[in-house]
C-alpha positions as CSV (number, residue, x, y, z in Angstrom):
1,X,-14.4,-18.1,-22.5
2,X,-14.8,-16.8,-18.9
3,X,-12.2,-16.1,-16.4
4,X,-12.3,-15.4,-13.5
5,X,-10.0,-13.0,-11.7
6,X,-9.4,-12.3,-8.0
7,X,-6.9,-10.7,-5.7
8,X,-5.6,-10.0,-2.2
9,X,-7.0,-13.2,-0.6
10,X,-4.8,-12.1,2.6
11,X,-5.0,-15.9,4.2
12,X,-9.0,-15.3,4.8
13,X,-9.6,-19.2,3.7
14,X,-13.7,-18.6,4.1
15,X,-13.6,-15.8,1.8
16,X,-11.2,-17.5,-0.5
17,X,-13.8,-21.0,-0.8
18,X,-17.3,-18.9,-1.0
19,X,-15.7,-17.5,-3.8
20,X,-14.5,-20.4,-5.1
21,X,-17.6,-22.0,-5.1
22,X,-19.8,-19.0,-6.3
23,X,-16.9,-19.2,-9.4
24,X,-17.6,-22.5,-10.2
25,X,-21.4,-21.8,-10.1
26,X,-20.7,-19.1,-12.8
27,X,-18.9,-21.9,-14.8
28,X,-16.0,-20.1,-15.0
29,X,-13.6,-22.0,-17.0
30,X,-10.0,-20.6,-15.8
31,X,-9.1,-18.2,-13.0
32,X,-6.0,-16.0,-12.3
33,X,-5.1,-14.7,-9.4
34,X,-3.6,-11.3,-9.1
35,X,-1.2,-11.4,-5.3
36,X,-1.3,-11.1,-2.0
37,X,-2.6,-14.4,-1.3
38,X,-1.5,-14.4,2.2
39,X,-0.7,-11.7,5.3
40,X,-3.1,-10.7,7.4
41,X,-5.6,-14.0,7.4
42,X,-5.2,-17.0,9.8
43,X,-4.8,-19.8,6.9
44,X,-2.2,-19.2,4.6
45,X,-1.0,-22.6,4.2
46,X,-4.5,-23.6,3.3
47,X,-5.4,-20.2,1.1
48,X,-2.0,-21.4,-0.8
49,X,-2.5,-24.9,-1.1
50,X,-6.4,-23.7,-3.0
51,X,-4.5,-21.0,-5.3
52,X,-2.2,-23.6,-6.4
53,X,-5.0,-26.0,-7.0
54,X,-7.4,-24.0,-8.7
55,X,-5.8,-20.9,-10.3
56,X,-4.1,-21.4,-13.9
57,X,-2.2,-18.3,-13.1
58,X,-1.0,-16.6,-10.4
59,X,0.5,-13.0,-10.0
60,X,3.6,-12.3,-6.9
61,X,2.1,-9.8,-4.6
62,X,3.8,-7.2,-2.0
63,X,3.2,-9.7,1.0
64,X,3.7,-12.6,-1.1
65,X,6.8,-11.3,-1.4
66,X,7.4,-10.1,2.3
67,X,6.9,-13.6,3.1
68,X,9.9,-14.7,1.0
69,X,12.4,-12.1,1.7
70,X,11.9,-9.4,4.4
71,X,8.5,-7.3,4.6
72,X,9.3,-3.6,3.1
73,X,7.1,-0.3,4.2
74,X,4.9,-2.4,6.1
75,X,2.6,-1.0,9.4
76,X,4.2,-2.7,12.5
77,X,0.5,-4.9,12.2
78,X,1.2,-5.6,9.1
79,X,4.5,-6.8,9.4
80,X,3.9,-8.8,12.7
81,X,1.6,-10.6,10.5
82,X,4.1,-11.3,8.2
83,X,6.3,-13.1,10.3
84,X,3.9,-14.8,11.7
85,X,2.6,-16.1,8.0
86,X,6.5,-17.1,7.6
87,X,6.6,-18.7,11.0
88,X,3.1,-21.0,9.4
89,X,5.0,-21.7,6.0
90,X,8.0,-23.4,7.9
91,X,6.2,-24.8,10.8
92,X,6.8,-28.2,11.4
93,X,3.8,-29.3,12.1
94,X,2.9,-29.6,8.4
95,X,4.9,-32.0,6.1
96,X,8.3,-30.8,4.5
97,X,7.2,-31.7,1.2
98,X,4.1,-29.6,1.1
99,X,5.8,-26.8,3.1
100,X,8.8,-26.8,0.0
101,X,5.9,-27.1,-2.4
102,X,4.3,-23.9,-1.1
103,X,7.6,-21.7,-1.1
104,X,8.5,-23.0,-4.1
105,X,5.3,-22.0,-5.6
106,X,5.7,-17.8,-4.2
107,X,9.1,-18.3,-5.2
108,X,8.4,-18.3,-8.9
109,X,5.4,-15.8,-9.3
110,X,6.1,-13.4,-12.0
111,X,5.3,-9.9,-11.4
112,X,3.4,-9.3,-14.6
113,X,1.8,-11.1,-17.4
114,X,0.8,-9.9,-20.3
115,X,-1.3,-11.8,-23.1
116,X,-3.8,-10.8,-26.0
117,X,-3.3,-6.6,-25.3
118,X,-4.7,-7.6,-21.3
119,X,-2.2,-6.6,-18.4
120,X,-2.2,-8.7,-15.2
121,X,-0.7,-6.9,-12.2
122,X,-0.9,-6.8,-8.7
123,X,0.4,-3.3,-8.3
124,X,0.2,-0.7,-11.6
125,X,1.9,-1.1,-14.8
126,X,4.7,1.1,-13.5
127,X,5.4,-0.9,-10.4
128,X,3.5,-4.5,-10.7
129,X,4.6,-4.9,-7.0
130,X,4.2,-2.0,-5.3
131,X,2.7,1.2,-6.5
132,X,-1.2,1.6,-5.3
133,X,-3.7,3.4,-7.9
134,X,-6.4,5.0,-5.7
135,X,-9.8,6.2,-7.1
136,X,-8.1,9.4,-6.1
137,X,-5.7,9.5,-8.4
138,X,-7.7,10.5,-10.8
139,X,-6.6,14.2,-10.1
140,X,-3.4,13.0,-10.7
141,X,-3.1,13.7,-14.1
142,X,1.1,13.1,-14.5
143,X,0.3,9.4,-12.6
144,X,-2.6,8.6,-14.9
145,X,-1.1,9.3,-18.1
146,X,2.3,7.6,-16.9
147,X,0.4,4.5,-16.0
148,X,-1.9,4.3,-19.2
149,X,1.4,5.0,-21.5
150,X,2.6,1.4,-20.2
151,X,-1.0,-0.1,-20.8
152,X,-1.3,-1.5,-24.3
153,X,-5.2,-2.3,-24.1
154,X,-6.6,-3.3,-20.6
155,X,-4.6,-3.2,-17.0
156,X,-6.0,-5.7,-14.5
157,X,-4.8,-5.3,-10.7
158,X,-5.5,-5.6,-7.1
159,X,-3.4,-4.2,-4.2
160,X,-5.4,-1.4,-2.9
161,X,-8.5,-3.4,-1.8
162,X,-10.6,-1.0,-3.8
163,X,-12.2,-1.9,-6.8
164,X,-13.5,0.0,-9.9
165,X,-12.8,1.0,-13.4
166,X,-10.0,4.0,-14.1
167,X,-11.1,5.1,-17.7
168,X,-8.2,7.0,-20.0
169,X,-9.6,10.2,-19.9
170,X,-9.5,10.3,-16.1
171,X,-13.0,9.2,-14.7
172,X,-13.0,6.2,-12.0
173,X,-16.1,4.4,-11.1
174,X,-17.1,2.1,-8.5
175,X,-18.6,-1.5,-9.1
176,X,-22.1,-0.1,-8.2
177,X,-22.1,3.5,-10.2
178,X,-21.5,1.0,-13.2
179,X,-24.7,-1.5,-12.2
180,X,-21.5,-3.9,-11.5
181,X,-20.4,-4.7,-15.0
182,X,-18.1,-2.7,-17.2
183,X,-18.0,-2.8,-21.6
184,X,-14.4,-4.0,-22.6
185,X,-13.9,-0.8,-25.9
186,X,-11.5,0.4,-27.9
187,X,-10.5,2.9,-25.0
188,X,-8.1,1.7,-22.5
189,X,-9.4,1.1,-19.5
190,X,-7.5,0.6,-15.5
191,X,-10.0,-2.4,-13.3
192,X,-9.3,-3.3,-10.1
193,X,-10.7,-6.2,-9.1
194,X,-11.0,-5.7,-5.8
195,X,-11.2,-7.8,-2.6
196,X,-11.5,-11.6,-1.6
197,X,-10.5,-11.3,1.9
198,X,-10.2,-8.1,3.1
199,X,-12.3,-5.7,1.2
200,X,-11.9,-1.5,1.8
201,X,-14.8,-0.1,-0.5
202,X,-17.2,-0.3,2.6
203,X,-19.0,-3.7,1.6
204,X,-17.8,-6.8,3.9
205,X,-18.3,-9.2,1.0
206,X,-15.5,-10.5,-0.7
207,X,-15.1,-9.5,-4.3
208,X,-13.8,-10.5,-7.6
209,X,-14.4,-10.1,-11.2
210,X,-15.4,-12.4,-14.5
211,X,-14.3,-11.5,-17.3
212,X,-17.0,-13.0,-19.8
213,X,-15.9,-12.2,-24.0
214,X,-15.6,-8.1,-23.8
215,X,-17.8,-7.5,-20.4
216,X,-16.4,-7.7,-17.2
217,X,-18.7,-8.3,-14.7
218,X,-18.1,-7.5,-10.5
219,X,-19.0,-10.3,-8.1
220,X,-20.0,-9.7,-4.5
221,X,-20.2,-12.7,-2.1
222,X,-20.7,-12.8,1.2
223,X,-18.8,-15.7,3.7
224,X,-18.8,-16.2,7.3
225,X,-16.9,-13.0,8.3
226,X,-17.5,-14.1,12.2
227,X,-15.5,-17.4,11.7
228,X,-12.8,-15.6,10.0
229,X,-12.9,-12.7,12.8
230,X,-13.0,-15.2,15.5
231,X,-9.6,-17.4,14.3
232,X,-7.6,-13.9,13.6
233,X,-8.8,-13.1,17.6
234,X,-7.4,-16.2,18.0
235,X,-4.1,-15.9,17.0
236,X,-1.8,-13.7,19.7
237,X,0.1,-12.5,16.9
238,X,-2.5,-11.0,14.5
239,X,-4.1,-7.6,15.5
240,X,-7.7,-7.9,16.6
241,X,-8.0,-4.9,14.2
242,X,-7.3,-7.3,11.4
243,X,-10.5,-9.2,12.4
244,X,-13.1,-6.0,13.3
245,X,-12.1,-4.3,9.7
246,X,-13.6,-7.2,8.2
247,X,-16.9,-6.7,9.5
248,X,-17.0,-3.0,7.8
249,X,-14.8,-3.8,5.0
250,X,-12.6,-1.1,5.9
């Protein structure tokens, strides 16, 4: 069976339907989503609406969750954004029943799953919310073996925008030192799945990954990054920077 998984959408709807559609070119036959599917991006209403539609499960990220209640430890551009996003979920210009339907839906987003010795986070197994897991961390040996004490087989996250494979004995490696694919073992293993609308690895594309039997397999697509700039310029309330990182995925 292949499933897809992707993360940190971040209201960037463009990003969220290229890969939607390069995901059901793959014939991909369930997808999970691992947080964050709004802050930052221009559509959330619309990015939610999609998620809800298309993804059999769905994971509460840190600005999901700074939607619902108020935003923690977030920049004063992030959290602008924030309120904005909150301002869009109860606008009145969209119809009560969808508007319930959405904050209904964040509402009841688990923090974790687990199934079949896989662990879905947005986060790290210590703190599914909150805690980031940098390729740096690596030299971090306390962290590391904390994290992949609470990992039963495979960890699955998002969160840090970065994405790559954290090996057991402390190696990390990037979607293209691994020719984009990665060998599920007996070893346990960290991914990060990276990106769909706001990639930080360097590479503008959004990313996500398919898990296909025992390989997992990194997916790089690109959207129109201009349209998606050009609406966050748009929008008083959302930092220009918001829209120029996209263009470096940065």
């Amino acid at each position: 069976m292949k499933r897809a998984l992707i993360s940190d959408i971040h209201g960037n709807l463009e990003a969220l339907e290229a890969v939607l559609e390069d995901i059901r070119q793959q014939q991909v036959e369930e997808i999970y989503c691992l947080g964050d599917i709004i802050g930052y991006g221009p559509n959330p209403r619309e990015c939610i609406d999609k998620v809800i539609a298309k993804c059999r499960v769905t994971i509460l990220g840190n600005h999901d969750q700074g939607a619902l209640f108020d935003p923690e430890g977030f920049n004063s551009g992030a959290e602008k954004a924030i309120f904005w996003t909150r301002k869009q979920l109860e606008s009145s210009a969209g119809k009560p029943e969808d508007n319930a339907k959405r904050w209904d839906f964040l509402g009841e987003l688990p923090r974790s799953r687990r199934e079949n010795g896989f662990l879905f986070v947005h986060g790290s197994p210590r703190n599914p919310l909150n805690e980031y897991v940098f390729p740096e961390d690596i030299y971090n040996q306390k962290k590391m073996e904390k994290l992949f004490s609470l990992v039963e087989h495979h960890c699955f996250q998002g969160h840090t925008h970065v994405p790559g494979v954290f090996t057991q004995n402390l190696n990390f490696f990037s979607p293209e030192e691994i020719g984009y694919q990665y060998s599920l073992s007996d070893e346990k293993a960290m991914m990060n799945v990276g990106s769909v609308g706001q990639p930080r690895d360097g590479d503008p594309r959004a990313c996500y990954v398919i898990i296909d039997n025992d390989l997992v397999r990194y997916r790089r697509v690109e959207y129109p990054v201009e349209k998606t700039r050009q609406k966050i310029y748009d929008t008083p309330e959302l930092d220009n920077f918001l829209g120029d990182r996209l263009l470096d995925g940065r």
